[in-house]
C-alpha positions in Angstrom: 0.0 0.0 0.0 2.7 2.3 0.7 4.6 1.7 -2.1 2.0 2.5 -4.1 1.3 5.6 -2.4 5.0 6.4 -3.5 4.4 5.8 -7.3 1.3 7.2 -7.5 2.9 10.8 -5.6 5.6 10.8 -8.7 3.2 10.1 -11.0 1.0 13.3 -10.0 4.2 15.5 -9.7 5.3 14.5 -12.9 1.6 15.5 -14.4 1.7 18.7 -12.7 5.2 19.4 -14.3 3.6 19.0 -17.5 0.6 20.9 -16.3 3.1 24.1 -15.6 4.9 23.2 -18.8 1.9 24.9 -20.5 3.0 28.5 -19.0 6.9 28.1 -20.3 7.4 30.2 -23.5 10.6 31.8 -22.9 13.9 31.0 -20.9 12.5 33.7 -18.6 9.4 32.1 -18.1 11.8 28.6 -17.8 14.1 30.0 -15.2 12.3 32.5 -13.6 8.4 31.5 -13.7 8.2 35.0 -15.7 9.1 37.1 -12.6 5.1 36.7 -11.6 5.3 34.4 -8.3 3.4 35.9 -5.2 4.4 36.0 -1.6 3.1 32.7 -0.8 4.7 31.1 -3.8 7.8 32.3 -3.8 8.2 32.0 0.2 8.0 28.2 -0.3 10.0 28.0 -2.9 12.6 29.6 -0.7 11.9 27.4 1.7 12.5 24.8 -0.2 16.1 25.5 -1.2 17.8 23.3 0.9 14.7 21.4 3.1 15.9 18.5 1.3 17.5 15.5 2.1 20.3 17.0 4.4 17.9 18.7 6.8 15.6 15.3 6.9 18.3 12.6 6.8 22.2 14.6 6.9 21.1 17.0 9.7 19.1 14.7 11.6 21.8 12.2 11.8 24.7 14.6 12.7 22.0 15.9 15.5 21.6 12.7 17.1 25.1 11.8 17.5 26.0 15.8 18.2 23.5 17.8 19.3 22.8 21.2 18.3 26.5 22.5 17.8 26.7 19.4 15.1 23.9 21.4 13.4 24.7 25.0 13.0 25.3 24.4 9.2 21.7 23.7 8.7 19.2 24.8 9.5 20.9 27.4 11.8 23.0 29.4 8.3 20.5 28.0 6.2 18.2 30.3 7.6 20.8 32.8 8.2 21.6 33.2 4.5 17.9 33.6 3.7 17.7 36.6 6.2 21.0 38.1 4.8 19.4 38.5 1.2 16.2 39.8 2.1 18.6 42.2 4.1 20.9 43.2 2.0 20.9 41.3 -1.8 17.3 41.0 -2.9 16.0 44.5 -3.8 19.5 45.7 -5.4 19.3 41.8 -7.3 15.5 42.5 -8.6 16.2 45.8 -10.1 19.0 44.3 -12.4 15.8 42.0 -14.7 18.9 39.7 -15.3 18.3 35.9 -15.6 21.8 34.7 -14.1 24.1 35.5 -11.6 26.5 34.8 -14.7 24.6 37.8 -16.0 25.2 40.2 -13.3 29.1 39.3 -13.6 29.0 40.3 -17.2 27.3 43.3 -17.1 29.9 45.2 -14.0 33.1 42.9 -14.8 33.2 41.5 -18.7 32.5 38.2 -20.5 35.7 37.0 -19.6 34.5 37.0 -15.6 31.2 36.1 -16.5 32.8 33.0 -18.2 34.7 32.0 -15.3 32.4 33.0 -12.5 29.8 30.4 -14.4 33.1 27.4 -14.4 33.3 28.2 -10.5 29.3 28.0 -10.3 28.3 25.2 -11.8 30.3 22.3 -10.6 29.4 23.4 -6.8 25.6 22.2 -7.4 26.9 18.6 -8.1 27.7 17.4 -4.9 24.0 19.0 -3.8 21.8 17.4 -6.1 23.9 14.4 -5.8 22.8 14.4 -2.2 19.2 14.5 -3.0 19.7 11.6 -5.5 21.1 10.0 -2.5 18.5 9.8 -0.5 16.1 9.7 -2.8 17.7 6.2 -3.2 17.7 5.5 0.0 13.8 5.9 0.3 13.8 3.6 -3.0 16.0 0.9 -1.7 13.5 0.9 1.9 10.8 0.8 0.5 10.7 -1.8 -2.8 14.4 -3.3 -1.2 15.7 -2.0 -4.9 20.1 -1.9 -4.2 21.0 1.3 -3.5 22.9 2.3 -6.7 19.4 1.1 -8.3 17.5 3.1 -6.3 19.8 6.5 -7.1 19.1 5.9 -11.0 15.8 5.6 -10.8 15.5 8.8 -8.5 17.3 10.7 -11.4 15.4 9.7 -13.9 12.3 10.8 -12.3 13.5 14.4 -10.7 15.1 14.5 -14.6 11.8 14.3 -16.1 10.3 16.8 -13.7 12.5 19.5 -13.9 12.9 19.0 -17.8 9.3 19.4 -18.3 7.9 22.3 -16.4 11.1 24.9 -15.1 10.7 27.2 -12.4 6.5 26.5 -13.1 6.7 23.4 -12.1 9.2 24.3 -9.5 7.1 26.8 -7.5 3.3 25.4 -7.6 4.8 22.0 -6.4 6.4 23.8 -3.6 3.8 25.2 -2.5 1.9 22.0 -2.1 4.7 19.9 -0.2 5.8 22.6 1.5 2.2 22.0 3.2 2.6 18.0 3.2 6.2 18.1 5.0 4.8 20.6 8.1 2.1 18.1 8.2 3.9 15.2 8.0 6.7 15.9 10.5 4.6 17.7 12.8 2.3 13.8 13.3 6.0 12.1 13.3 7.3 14.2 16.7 3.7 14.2 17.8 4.1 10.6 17.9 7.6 9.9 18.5 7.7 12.2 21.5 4.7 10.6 23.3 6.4 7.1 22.9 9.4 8.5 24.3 7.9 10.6 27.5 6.8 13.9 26.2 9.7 16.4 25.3 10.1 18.4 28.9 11.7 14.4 30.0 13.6 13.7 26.4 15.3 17.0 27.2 15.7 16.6 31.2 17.6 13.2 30.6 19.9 14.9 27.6 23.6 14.1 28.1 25.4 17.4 29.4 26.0 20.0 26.7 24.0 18.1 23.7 21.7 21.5 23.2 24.5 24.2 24.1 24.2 26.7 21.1 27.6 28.2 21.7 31.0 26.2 21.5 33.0 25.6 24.5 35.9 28.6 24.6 38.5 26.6 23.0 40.4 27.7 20.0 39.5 24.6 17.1 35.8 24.2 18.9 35.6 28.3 18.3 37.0 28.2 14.9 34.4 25.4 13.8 31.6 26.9 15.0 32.5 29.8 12.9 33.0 27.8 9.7 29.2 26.2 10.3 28.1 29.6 10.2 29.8 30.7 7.0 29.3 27.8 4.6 25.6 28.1 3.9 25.2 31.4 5.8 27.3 33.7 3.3 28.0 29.9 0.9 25.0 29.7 -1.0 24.4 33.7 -0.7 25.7 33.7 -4.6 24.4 30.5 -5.6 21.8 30.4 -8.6 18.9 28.5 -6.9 18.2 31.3 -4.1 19.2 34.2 -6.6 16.0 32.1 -9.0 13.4 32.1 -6.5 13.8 35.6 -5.7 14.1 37.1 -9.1 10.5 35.0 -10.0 8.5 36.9 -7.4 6.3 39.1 -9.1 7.8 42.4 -7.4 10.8 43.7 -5.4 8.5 43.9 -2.1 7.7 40.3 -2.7 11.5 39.3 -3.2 12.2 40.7 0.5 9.3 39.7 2.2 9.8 35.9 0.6 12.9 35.8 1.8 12.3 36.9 5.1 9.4 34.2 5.3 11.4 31.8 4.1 13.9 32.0 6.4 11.5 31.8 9.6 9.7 28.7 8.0 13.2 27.1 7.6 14.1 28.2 10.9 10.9 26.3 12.3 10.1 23.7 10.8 13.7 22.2 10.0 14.1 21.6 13.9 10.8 18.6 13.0 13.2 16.0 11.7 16.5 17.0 14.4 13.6 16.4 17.2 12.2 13.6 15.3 15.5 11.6 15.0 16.7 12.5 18.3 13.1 11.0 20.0 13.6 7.6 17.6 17.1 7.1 19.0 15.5 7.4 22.5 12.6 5.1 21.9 14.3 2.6 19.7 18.2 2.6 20.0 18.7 -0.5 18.7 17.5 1.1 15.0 19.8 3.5 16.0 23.0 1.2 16.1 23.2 1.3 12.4 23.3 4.4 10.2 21.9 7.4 11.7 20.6 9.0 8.2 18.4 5.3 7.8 16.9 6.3 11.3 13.7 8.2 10.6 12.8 5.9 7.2 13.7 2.6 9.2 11.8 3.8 12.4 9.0 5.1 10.6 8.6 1.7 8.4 8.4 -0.7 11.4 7.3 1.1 14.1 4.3 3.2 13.0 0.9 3.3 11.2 0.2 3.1 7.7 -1.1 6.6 8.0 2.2 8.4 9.6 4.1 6.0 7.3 2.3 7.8 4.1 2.7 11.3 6.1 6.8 10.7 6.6 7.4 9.3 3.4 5.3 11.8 1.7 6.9 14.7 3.4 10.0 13.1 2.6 9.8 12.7 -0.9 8.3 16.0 -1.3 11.5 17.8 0.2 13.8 15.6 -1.9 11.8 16.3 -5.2 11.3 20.4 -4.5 15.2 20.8 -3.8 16.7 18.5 -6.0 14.6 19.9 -9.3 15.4 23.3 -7.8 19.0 22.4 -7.5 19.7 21.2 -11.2 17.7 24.1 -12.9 19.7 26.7 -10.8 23.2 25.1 -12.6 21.6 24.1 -15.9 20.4 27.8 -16.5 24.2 29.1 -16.2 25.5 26.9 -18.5 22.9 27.4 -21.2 22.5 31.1 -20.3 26.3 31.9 -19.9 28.5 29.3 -21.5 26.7 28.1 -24.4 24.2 31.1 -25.4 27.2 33.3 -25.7 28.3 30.9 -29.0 24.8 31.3 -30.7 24.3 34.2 -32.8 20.9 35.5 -32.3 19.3 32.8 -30.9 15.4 32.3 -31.1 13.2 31.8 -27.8 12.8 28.1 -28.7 16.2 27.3 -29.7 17.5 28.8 -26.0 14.3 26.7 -24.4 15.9 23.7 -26.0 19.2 25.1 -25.0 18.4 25.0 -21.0 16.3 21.8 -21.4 19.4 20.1 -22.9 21.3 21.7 -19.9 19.3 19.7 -17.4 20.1 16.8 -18.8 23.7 17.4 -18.5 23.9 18.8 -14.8 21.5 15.5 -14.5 23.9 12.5 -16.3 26.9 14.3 -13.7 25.3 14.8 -10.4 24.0 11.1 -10.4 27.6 10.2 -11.7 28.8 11.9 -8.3 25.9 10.3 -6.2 26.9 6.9 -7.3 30.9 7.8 -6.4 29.5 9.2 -2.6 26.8 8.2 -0.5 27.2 10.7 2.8 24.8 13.1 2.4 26.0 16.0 4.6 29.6 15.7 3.1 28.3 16.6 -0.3 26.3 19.5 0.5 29.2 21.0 3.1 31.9 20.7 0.0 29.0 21.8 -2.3 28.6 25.3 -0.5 32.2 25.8 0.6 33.0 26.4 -3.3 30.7 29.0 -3.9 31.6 30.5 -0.6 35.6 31.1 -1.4 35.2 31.7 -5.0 31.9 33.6 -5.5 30.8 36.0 -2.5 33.4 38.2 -2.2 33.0 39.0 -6.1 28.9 38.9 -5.3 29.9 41.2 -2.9 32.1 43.6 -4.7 29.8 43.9 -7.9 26.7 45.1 -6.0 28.7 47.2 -3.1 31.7 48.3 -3.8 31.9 51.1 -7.1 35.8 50.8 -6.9 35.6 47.1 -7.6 37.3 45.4 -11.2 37.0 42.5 -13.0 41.2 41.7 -12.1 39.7 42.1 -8.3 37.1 39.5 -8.9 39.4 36.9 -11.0 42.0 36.9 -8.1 39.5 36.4 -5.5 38.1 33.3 -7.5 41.3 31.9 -7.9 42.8 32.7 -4.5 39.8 31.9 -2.2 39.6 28.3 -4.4 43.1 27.6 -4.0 43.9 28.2 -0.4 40.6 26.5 0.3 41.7 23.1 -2.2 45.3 23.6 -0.3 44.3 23.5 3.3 41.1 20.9 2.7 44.1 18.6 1.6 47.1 19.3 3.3 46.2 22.0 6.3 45.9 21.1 10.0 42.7 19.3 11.0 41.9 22.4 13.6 41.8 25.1 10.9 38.5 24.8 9.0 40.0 25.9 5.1 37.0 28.0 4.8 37.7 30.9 7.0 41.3 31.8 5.5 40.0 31.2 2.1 37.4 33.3 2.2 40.0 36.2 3.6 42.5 35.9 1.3 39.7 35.8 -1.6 38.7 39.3 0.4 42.3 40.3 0.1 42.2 39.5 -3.9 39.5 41.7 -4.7 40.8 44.3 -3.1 44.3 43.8 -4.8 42.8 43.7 -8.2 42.6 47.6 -7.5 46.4 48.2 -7.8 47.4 45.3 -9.5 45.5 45.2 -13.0 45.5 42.7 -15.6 45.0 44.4 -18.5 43.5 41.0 -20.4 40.4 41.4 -17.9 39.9 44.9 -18.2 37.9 45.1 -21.3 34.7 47.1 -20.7 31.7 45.7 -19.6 27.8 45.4 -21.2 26.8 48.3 -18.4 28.6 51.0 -16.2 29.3 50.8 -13.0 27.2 53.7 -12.1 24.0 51.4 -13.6 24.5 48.8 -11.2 22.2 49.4 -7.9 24.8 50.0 -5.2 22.5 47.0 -2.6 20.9 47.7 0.4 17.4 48.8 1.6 
């Protein structure tokens, strides 16, 4: 019964893909819904972003085993870096009409950043979507015992078919709808878990010493970890395609703030369902527990509960994995056809740059689940995933909208630098230095070089003046 539950959900996301399909005539309408979404719409897409298979499966596993230090990554800078753009990147972001963040490096630096910038971009979303294929093989091989590898396929093959279909359309209005399925989902799961296990005010009483302290012990490597945690999504995925999408579709600049702020307080919320979730299972059935802790929540859920929270969980579940994951290849496969390929056609026509990011998908598609079948830790791939963008893209994300003074030899050493200390240390630096902190301030430290130091090779004038640009802020 449950299994069939499962087929029939993709089923009916798949038809409502087709179903949004009918409003894509143009790449804008493809990658950005046609800038129409309304509050509601584009908050859950926001939401969305990353309420995928780290927060219900990575995240809940590292919070069992952790507590809430193990967890500041997400959803703690998850919902950090959707505060920080209604803040400070959304309005100055919707007044460009630009379709890419590609875009936004051409116009203040040159095509020659806007080239590179995209070759930065695009390989971080692999590890990310491969983390979704993950799991969604996980909830494959539980449910119909299918091997793993199997199971991971499959997965792409259907989120491939969605997001091919129906864009940011089919993106947004699905959303919408799981977004109301996971709250209602999770919320039965800790409603039941925690009554088998006492009721929360004795789960928390009998928690070992420390397990929910929000701030590290004062130690120099515990201090300089927590930090990291904070960075990696919080600033991380600040420049990353799939949050700059969903807040270039809402249908005005008001709604791009407001989204963003709403987004981030739903994240902030509801993401704590699964941590409590998998941290009542471990209480109540330990011995479940003993094996891996991101099978916890699926493997509890499958023997110990009713069909009913069983269709919730796996519902919820699925919907989170299918909203991110379709999210997470669109946001890649729109700079490469937008900024690598389109750049080679001459005067391209509307339905030869559709087929252009449709053929795009498939690519970021046929690579991620490459990746996914290499790596089966969840959490790994999306920390490495947002640690790229952070040391190669913010501080030129940074410099385009803020800083007047800023050139395109600033933004192609603090690519460079910021990647290569980060590669460096993440290899060969001591195990108490995160890589991420001193990469990200020597990438600060190449920007602001590039105004003394000039290459002339990148100093060819950009589509638009600097003075065109919005300067940012509210």
């Amino acid at each position: 019964m449950l299994g069939l539950f499962v087929i029939l959900y993709i089923l009916v996301t798949i038809l409502i893909g087709a179903f949004a399909s009918r409003f894509v005539n143009s790449s804008q309408d493809y990658v950005l819904a046609g800038r129409r979404l309304p509050l509601m719409l584009a908050s859950s897409a926001l939401f969305a972003t990353w309420f995928g298979s780290e927060t219900l499966m990575g995240a809940s596993s590292k919070f069992v085993d952790g507590g809430v230090l193990a967890v500041i990554e997400d959803p703690f800078g998850a919902a950090l870096c959707l505060f920080l753009v209604g803040i400070f990147f959304a309005k100055p972001l919707y007044r460009m009409n630009i379709l890419t963040f590609g875009d936004l490096y051409k116009n203040r630096f040159g095509r020659k950043v806007e080239f590179l910038s995209a070759l930065f971009m695009i390989p971080s979303y692999f590890g990310w979507i491969a983390a979704q294929l993950v799991a969604m093989g996980i909830v494959i091989h539980s449910l119909f015992g299918f091997d793993m590898y199997v199971g991971i396929l499959l997965a792409s093959v259907v989120v491939l078919i969605y997001t091919y279909i129906g864009g940011m359309w089919a993106i947004s209005i699905t959303d919408f709808l799981q977004t109301i399925l996971i709250i209602v989902g999770l919320l039965v799961l800790v409603w039941d878990l925690q009554g088998k296990a006492g009721g929360f005010q004795t789960v928390i009483a009998t928690a070992k010493p420390g397990f929910f302290s929000f701030f590290p012990p004062l130690k120099t490597e515990a201090v300089l970890a927590y930090i990291a945690a904070w960075m990696t999504i919080g600033l991380g995925s600040i420049p990353q395609q799939d949050i700059f999408q969903r807040v270039m579709s809402s249908k005005s600049e008001k709604v791009a703030v407001y989204s963003s702020f709403l987004g981030g307080g739903m994240y902030l919320t509801v993401a704590f369902l699964p941590l409590l979730a998998g941290y009542f299972a471990r209480r109540v059935y330990p011995e479940i527990a003993a094996g891996d802790n991101q099978m916890i929540l699926p493997h509890v859920v499958l023997v110990h509960s009713t069909l009913f929270i069983q269709i919730l969980f796996f519902g919820a579940l699925l919907s989170a994995i299918l909203s991110t994951a379709s999210g997470a290849i669109l946001a890649p496969a729109s700079v490469l056809g937008e900024n690598l390929i389109r750049p080679t056609l001459k005067n391209p026509s509307e339905k030869l740059l559709l087929r252009v990011m449709r053929s795009s998908v498939l690519i970021v598609t046929i690579v991620s689940t490459g990746m996914a079948l290499s790596e089966t830790n969840i959490y790994q791939l999306v920390a490495d995933s947002s640690s790229i963008s952070l040391v190669s893209l913010f501080v030129p994300l940074v410099a385009a909208i803020f800083w007047k003074e800023a050139n395109a030899t600033g933004a192609v050493y603090a690519m460079f630098s910021g990647m290569i200390v980060w590669l460096g240390l993440k290899f060969f630096g001591p195990e108490w230095l995160p890589p991420t902190i001193p990469a990200l301030g020597v990438s600060f430290l190449g920007q602001f070089l590039g105004k003394y130091i000039r290459i002339s090779l990148f100093e060819s004038e950009p589509e638009l003046s600097r003075d065109s640009v919005p300067s940012g802020g509210l």
